[in-house]
C-alpha positions as CSV (number, residue, x, y, z in Angstrom):
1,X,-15.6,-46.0,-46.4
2,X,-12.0,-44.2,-47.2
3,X,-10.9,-44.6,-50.7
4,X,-7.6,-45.7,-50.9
5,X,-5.2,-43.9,-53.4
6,X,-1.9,-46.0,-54.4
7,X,1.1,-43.6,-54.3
8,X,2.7,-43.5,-57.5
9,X,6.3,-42.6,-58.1
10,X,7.1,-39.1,-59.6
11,X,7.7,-40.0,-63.7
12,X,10.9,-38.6,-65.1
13,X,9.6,-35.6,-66.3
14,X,10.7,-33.2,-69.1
15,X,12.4,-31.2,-66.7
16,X,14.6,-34.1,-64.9
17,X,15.3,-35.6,-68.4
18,X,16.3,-31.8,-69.8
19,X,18.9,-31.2,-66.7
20,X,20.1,-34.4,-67.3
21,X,21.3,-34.1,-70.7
22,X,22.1,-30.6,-70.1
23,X,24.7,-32.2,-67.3
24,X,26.1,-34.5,-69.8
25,X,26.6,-31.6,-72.5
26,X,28.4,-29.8,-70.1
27,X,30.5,-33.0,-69.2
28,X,31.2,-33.6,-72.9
29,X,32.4,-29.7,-73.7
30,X,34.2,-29.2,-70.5
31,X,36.4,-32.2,-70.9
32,X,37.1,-30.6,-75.0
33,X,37.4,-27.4,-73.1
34,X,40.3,-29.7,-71.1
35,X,41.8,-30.9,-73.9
36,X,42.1,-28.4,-76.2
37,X,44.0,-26.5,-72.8
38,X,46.0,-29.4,-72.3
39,X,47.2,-29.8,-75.9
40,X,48.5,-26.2,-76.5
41,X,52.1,-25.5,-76.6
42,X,55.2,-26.2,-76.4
43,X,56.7,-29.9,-76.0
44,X,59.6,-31.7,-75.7
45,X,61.3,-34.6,-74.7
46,X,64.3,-33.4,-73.4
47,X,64.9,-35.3,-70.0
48,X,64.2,-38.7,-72.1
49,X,66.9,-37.5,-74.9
50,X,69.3,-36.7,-72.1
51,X,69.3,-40.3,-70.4
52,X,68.6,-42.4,-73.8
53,X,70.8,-40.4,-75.8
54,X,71.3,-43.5,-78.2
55,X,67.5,-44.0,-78.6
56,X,66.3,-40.9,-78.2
57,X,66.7,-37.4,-80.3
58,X,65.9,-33.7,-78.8
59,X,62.5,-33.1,-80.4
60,X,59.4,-30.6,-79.9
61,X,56.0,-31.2,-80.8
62,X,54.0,-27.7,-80.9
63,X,50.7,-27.2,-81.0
64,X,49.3,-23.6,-82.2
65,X,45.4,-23.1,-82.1
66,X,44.5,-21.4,-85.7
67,X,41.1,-19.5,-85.6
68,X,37.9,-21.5,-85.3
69,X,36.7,-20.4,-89.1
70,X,38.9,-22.8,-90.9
71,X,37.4,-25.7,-90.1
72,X,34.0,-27.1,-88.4
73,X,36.1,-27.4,-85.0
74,X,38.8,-26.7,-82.7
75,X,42.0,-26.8,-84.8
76,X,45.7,-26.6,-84.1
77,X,48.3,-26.1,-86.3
78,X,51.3,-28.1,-85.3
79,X,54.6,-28.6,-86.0
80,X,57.3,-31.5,-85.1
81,X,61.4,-30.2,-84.9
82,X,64.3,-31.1,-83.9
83,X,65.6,-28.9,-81.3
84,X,68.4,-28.0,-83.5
85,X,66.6,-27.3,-86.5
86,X,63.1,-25.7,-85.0
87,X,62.5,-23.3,-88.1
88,X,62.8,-26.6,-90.7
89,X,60.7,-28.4,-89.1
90,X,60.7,-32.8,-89.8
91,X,56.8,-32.9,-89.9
92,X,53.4,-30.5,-89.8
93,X,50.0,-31.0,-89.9
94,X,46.7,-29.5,-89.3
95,X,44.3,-31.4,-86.4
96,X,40.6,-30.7,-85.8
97,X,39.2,-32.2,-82.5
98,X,35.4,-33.4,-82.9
99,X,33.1,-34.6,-80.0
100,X,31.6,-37.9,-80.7
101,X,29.6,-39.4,-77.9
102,X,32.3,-39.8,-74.9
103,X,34.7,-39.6,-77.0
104,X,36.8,-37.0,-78.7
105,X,38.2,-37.6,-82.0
106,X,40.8,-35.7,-83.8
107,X,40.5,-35.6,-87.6
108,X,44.1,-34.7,-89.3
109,X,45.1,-32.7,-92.4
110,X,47.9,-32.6,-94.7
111,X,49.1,-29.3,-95.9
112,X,50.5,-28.7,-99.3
113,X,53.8,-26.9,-99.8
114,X,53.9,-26.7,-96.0
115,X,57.6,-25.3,-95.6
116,X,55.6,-22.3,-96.8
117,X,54.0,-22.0,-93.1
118,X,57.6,-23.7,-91.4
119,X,58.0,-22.2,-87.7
120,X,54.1,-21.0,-87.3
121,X,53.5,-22.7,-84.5
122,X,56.1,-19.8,-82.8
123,X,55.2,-16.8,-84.9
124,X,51.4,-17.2,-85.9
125,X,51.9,-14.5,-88.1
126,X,53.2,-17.1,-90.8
127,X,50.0,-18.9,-90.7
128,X,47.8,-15.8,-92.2
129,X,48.1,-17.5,-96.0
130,X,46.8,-21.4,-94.4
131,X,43.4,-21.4,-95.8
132,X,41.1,-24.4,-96.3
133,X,42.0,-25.4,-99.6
134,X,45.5,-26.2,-98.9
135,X,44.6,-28.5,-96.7
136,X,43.5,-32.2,-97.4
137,X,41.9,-34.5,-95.0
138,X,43.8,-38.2,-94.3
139,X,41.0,-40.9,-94.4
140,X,38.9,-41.0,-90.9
141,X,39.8,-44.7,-90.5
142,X,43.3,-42.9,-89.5
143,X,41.9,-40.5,-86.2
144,X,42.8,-40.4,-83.2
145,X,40.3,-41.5,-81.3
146,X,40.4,-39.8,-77.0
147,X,38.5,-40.6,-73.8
148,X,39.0,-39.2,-70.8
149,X,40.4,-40.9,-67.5
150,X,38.8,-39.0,-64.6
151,X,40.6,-40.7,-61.9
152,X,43.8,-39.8,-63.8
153,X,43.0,-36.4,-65.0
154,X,44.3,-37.5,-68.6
155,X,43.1,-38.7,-72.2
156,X,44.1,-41.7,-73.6
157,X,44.1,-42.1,-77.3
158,X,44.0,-44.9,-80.2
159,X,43.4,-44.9,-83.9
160,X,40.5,-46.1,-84.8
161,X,39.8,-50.0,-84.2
162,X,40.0,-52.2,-87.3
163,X,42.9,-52.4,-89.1
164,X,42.0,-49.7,-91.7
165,X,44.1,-46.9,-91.9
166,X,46.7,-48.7,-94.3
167,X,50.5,-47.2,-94.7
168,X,52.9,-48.9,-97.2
169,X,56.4,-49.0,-96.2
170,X,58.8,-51.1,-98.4
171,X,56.4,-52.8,-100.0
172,X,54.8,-54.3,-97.5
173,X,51.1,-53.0,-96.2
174,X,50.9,-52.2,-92.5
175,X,48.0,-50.9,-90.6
176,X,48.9,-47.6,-88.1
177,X,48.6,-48.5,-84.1
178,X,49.2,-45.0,-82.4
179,X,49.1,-44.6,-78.9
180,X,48.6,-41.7,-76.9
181,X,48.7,-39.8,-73.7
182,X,48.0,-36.7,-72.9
183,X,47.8,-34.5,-69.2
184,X,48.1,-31.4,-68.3
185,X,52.0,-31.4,-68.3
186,X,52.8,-34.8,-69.9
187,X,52.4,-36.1,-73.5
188,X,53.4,-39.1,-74.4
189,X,53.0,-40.3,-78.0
190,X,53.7,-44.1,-79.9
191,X,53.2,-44.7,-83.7
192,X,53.7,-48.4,-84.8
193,X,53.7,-49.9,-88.2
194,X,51.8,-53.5,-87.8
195,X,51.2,-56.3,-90.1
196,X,48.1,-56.8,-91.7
197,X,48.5,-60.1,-91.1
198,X,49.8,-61.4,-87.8
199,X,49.8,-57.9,-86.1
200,X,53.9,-58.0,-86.1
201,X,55.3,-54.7,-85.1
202,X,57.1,-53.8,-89.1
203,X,58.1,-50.4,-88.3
204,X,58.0,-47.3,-85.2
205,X,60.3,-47.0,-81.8
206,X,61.0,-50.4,-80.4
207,X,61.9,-49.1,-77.0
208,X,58.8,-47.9,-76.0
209,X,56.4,-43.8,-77.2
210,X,58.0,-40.5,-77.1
211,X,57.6,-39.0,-73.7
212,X,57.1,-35.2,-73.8
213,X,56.7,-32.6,-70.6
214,X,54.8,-29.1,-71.3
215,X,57.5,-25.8,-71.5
C-alpha cells in the first residue's frame, strides 16, 4: 500500500519574517531620508504675498541641518523672516525628527537668547556656540506628528490628537491645531488657536495656511 503524505504549506520562516521587517525598516528610513531632503532650505511665500498682498506678508521659513551630535536625531535649525528683515529674524527654533512606527514625529526646541544665533540658517558658521543646553524641549503633546502620502509623494502633518498642547492668549486657554504640508518643492503650513471648549477657531490666519515653494 502507498502511504499518503499531506502536503503542508511552507511556515513563515525566520528568513521570510527577517526580509520582511528588513523591507519595512528600509520603508521607514527612506521616507526620513525623504523628509529630511524635502525639508531643507530655503522657503517662501512670495507668489501668495504678491496676489494677497492684504493677507499675506513676504516671509521665509529656513531650515539648516545642525550636526547629528546635538541631539538623538536629525535636527534643523530654522529660522522664520520677513523678507525685509532676514538677519532679525520674527521666530527660531530647533526641530528634531523621530521615527515612530509609520509615522514621523518632530519634537521642537526653544532656544535661549536666540538673537545670539539670528541669520544661521544662511551662515552656519553662527551656529558653532548652539549647544544642547541652551535649548529646552516644548512638551511632546505639542509635535508635529507626519505620515507619508505615497500616491502624492508628500507628508501631511498634525499635532498630536487630544487637545493637549495648551497656549494662553488673552486669557483665554486654547489648544494648538497645526496643519502641515510638505513636498518636494511645496510647503504649506496652518497654526490655529482653538477653544478648549467648543473647538472655535480664537486665533491664527482666517483665510486659509501659508503656502511656501522651495528657492
Amino acid at each position: 500500500m502507498e502511504l499518503f503524505i499531506p502536503q503542508v504549506s511552507k511556515p513563515f520562516g525566520r528568513k521570510n519574517f527577517l526580509r520582511s521587517n528588513k523591507r519595512n525598516i528600509c520603508k521607514l528610513y527612506s521616507n526620513l531620508e525623504k523628509f529630511k531632503n524635502y525639508l531643507e532650505g530655503d522657503w517662501d511665500n512670495q507668489e501668495q504675498s504678491s496676489e494677497f498682498p492684504a493677507l499675506w506678508s513676504h516671509i521665509h521659513v529656513r531650515f539648516r541641518p545642525i550636526p547629528n551630535d546635538l541631539l538623538q536625531g536629525p535636527s534643523f535649525y530654522v529660522e522664520s523672516a520677513y523678507d525685509y528683515m532676514l538677519d532679525k529674524p520674527y521666530k527660531t527654533a530647533v526641530i528634531e525628527l523621530e521615527k515612530n512606527g509609520k509615522f514621523i514625529e518632530m519634537n521642537n526646541f526653544r532656544i535661549t537668547q536666540p538673537e545670539e544665533f539670528w541669520f544661521g540658517s544662511h551662515d552656519p558658521s553662527l551656529l558653532k556656540g548652539l549647544k544642547k543646553d541652551r535649548l529646552i524641549q516644548l512638551p511632546s503633546v505639542c509635535n508635529t506628528v507626519f505620515e507619508y502620502d505615497s500616491e502624492k509623494d508628500s507628508f501631511k502633518g498634525f499635532t498630536k490628537p487630544g487637545k493637549q498642547c495648551i497656549i494662553t492668549r488673552n486669557n483665554k486657554k486654547t489648544y494648538l491645531d497645526s496643519r502641515i504640508v510638505l513636498g518636494k518643492d511645496f510647503y504649506s503650513s496652518w497654526d490655529i488657536g482653538r477653544d478648549v471648549k467648543n473647538d472655535e477657531q480664537l486665533w491664527g490666519a482666517t483665510s486659509g495656511p501659508f503656502v511656501f515653494k522651495k528657492n
